[in-house]
N, C-alpha and C positions, 0 to 999 in steps of 0.2 A: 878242420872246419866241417868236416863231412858227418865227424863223429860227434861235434858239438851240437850242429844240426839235428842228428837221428834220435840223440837223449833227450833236448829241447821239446822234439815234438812228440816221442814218446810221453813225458812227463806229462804236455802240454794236454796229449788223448788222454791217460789214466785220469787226471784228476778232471777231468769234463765228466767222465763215466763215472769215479768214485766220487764228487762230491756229492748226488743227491742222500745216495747211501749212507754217508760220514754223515750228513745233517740231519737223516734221521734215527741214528743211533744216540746221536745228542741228545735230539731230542727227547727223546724214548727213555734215556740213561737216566736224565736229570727231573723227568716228569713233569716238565714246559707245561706238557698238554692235557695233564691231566682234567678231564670237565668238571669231577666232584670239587675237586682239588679250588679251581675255580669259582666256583658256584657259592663254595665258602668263606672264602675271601671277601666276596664280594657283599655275600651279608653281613658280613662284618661290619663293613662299612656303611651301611644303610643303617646297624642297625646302630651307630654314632651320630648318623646324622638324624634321627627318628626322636631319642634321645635331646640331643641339641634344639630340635626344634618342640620338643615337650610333648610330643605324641606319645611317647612311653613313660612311665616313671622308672625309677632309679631301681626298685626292686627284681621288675619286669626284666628291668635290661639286663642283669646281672645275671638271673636264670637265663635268659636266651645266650645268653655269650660263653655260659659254662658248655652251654648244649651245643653251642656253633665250634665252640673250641676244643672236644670230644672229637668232632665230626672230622674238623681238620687234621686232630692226632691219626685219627683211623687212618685218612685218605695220606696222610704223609708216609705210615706203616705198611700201607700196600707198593706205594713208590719204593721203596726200601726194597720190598721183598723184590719188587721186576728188577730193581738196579740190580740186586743178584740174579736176577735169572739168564742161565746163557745164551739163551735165546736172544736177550739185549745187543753181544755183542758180536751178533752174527752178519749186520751192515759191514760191522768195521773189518772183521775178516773178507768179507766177500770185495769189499772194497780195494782191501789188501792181496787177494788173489788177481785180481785184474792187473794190477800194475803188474806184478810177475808177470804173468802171463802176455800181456803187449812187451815189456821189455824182453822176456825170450823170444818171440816171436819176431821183433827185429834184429835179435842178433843174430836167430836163427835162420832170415830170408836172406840177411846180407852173407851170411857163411855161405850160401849156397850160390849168390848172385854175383855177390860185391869182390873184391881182390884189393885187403887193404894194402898190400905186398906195391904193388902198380904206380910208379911213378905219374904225376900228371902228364897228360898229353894235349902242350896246347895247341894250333891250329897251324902256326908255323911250322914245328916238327912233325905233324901229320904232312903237309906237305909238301915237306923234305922226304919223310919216307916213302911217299907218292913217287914222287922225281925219281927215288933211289930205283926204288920197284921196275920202272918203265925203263932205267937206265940198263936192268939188269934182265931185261929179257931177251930169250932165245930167239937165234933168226931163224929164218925163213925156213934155209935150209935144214937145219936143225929139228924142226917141226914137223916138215914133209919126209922124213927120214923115219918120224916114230910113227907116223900115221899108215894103216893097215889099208892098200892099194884096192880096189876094187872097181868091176865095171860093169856099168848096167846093162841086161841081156837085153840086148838089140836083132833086127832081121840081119839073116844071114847076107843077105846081099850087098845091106847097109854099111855093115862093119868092111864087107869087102869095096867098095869105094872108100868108105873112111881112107880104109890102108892104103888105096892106091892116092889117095890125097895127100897121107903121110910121105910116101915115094917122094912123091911131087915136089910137095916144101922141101924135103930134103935134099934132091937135085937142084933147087932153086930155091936156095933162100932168100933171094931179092924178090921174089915174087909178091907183093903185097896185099893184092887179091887172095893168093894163096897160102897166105899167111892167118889173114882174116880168115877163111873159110875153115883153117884147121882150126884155129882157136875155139871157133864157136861148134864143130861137130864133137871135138874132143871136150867139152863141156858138156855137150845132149849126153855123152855114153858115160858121165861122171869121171873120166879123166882127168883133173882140174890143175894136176899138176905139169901132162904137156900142154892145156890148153895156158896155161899159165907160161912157161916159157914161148910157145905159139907167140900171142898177144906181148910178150915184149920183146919179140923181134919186131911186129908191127910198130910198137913204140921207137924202138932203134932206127927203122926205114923212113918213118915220118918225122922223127925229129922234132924243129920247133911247130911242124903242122900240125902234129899229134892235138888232138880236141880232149875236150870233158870228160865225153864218153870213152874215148880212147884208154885215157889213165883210169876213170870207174871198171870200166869190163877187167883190166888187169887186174886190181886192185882185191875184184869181187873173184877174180879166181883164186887169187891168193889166199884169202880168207878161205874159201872152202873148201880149198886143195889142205888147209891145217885144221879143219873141222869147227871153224866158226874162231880162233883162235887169229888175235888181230897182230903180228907181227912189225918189229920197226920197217922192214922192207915196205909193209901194205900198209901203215900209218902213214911213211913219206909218200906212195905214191894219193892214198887219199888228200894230205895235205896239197898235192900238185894240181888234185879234180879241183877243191874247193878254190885254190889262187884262178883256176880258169873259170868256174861257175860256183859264187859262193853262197848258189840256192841250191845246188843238187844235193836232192832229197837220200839217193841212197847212197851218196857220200857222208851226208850226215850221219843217216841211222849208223852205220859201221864206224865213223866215230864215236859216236854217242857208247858204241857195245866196246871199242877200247877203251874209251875214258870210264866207262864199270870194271875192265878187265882191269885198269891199272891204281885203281885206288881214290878215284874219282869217279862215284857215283853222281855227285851234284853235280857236274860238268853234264854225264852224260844222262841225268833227265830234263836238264835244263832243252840237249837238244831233241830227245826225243818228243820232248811235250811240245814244244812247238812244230813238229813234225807231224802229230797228230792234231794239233789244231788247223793245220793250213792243209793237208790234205793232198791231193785229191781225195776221196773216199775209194778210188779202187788204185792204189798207189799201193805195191809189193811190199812196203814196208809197213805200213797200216795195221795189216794183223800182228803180225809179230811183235810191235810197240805195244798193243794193247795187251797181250797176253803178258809179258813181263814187265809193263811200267811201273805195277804196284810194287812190285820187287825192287828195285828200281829206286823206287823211292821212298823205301823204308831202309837200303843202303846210306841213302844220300839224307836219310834225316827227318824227311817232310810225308805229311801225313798223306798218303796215296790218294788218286785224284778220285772223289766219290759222285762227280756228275758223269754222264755219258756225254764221252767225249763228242766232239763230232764227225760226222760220216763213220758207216753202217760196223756193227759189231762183225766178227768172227764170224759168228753163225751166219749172217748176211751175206757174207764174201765167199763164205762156202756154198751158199745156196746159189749165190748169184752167178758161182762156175758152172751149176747145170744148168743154167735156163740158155735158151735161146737169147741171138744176137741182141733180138726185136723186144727178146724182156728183159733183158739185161736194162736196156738202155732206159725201157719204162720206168724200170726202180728205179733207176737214177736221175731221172728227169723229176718224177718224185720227190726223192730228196732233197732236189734243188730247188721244187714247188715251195714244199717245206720248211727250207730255211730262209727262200726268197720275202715269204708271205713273214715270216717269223721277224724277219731284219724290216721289214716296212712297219711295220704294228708295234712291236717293242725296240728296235731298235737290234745293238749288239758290238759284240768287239772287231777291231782291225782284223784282226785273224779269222773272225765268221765271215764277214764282207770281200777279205781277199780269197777264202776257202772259195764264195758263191763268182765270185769275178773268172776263179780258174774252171771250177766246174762248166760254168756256159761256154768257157772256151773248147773244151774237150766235147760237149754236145756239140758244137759249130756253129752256136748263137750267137757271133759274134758282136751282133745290132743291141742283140738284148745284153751280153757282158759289158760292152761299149756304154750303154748306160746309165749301170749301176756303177762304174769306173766313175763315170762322171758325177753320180749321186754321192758317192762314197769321199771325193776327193773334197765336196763341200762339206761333208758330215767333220770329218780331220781334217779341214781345213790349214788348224794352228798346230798339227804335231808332224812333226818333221820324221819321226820314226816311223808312223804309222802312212804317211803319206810314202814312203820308201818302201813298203811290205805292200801296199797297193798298187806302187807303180811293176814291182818284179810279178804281181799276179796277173797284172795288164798285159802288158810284155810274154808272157807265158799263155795269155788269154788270144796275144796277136793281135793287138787294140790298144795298144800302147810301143811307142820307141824308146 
């Protein structure tokens, strides 16, 4: 079918470009257009009906028609000569070099591009070999074994508390205080791989208590104790954050980066993209989405997203680490100006009105998130989806149960 197609349209282009050419080498060939050529003919014929209607006599006419039919020989004698000249048949060549030339030219871009060799791949066995892929990856340990150990230079006195914290846990692993407290220094000095075993002794100690966060902090050592590399071990415990909170944001993005690592790109821009749509704008995952979503999503198929997403670019996030508390907060109250006034005048989608619902909460507006909660729930009155994504922005905003 592929090859039917590429000759079809091949053929279909040559003769769109060779036809004017062909038509007027015809032309040209057979002297159609000759004017004299014309112009004699045509007295010919006047001078029969001149004749008929008695304006000429029979003598007259007979000299004129010798002289009109001299004229025609001549003008017929000169068509002759062009039909030989090769000049004539230089449309039909030139017409004829084209076609060559588009037909090598496709068979020459598919030689370079195309793999007639390649069995079809339809969307089922694509993922089967997805399945296969993620069934066949390396654990945990496995990863953290290749990965090149390093730690970040720290004050001298800090590292020495560290280690006496180390002590500590280790005299008392039931400590769960100190449990926590090594997890998270042993992550400041880049250790990820004790703060990783750290945080799931804490998960051990707590049990069925263990929270969201509990399982994300683990989860997120995992990952960067194998250098961004998402592990079956650190997919089940993500899948355990999402069963306890199935809005947490940086459980998602680290889904979203397996499901690219395992052959589901569309899975994982489906969740990045609504991650960047609902925000916060100073949400840790925010930049990193935007730097690689177009990648992203020229994986998964779909033409990368070409509006500015919402809340603040890279550059914004990075500026917005040096300013002060007091301008931090300006910009952002800004951008909520901004999209507040934006959603009242033109309106906008569930994902801008729940992004503005959560922002007010994080300012501690909660009078003014309360509401646009209430504005927003009549706007989607009838959609049961979107009134769902407003109510988890509410709820997150503290202005909703």
């Amino acid at each position: 079918m592929i090859w039917f197609i590429g000759i079809a349209a091949t053929l279909a282009a040559a003769w769109i470009i060779a036809r004017p050419l062909l038509g007027a080498a015809a032309d040209q060939g057979t002297g159609a257009d000759d004017p004299d050529l014309q112009v004699y003919k045509a007295q010919m014929r006047e001078l029969d009906s001149d004749l008929a209607r008695g304006i000429i006599n029979q003598d007259d006419a007979e000299t004129t028609r010798l002289e009109i039919a001299r004229r025609i020989l001549a003008a017929d004698k000169r068509a002759g000569a062009q039909r030989r000249d090769p000049s004539v048949h230089a449309h039909g060549l030139t017409a004829g070099f084209i076609f060559v030339i588009c037909l090598v030219g496709v068979l020459g871009i598919y030689a370079q591009l195309g793999r007639a060799d390649l069995p079809d791949r339809p969307l089922a066995l694509r993922l089967s070999e997805a399945q296969a892929l993620r069934a066949q990856r390396p654990s945990q340990e496995v990863i953290e074994a290749q990965v090149v150990k390093s730690q970040i230079d720290a004050d001298p006195d800090y590292l020495a508390l560290v280690e006496k914290l180390r002590g500590a846990a280790t005299e008392r692993p039931e400590d769960l205080q100190g449990q926590r407290l090594l997890a998270l220094h042993e992550a400041r000095l880049g250790n990820y791989s004790a703060a990783r075993v750290a945080q799931q002794q804490v998960l051990a100690l707590l049990g069925s208590g263990a929270t969201a966060q509990d399982y994300s902090d683990a989860a997120e050592y995992m990952i960067m104790a194998t250098n961004g590399y998402v592990s079956p071990q650190a997919e089940e415990m993500l899948g355990q954050v999402l069963r306890l909170d199935s809005v947490d944001g940086r459980a998602r993005y680290y889904s979203g980066l397996a499901m690219a690592q395992n052959g589901r790109p569309d899975v994982g821009y489906r969740l990045w993209l609504g991650l960047l749509n609902e925000g916060p704008a100073d949400a840790p995952w925010i930049a990193p989405i935007q730097a690689r979503i177009a990648d992203m999503a020229r994986a998964a198929g779909v033409a990368p997203p070409t509006a500015e997403m919402p809340g603040p670019s890279a550059a914004d996030i990075e500026a917005a680490g040096q300013m002060s508390a007091e301008d931090r907060q300006e910009m952002v109250r800004g951008m909520v100006g901004g999209l507040a006034a934006r959603l009242a005048s033109q309106g906008g989608s569930v994902d801008e009105w729940a992004r503005l619902i959560r922002a007010l909460g994080v300012l501690g507006e909660t009078t003014r998130a309360n509401e646009i909660w209430q504005e927003a729930q009549d706007v989607f009155a009838e959609d049961t989806q979107a009134l769902a994504k407003l109510l988890a922005a509410a709820q997150s905003a503290e202005v909703a149960r």
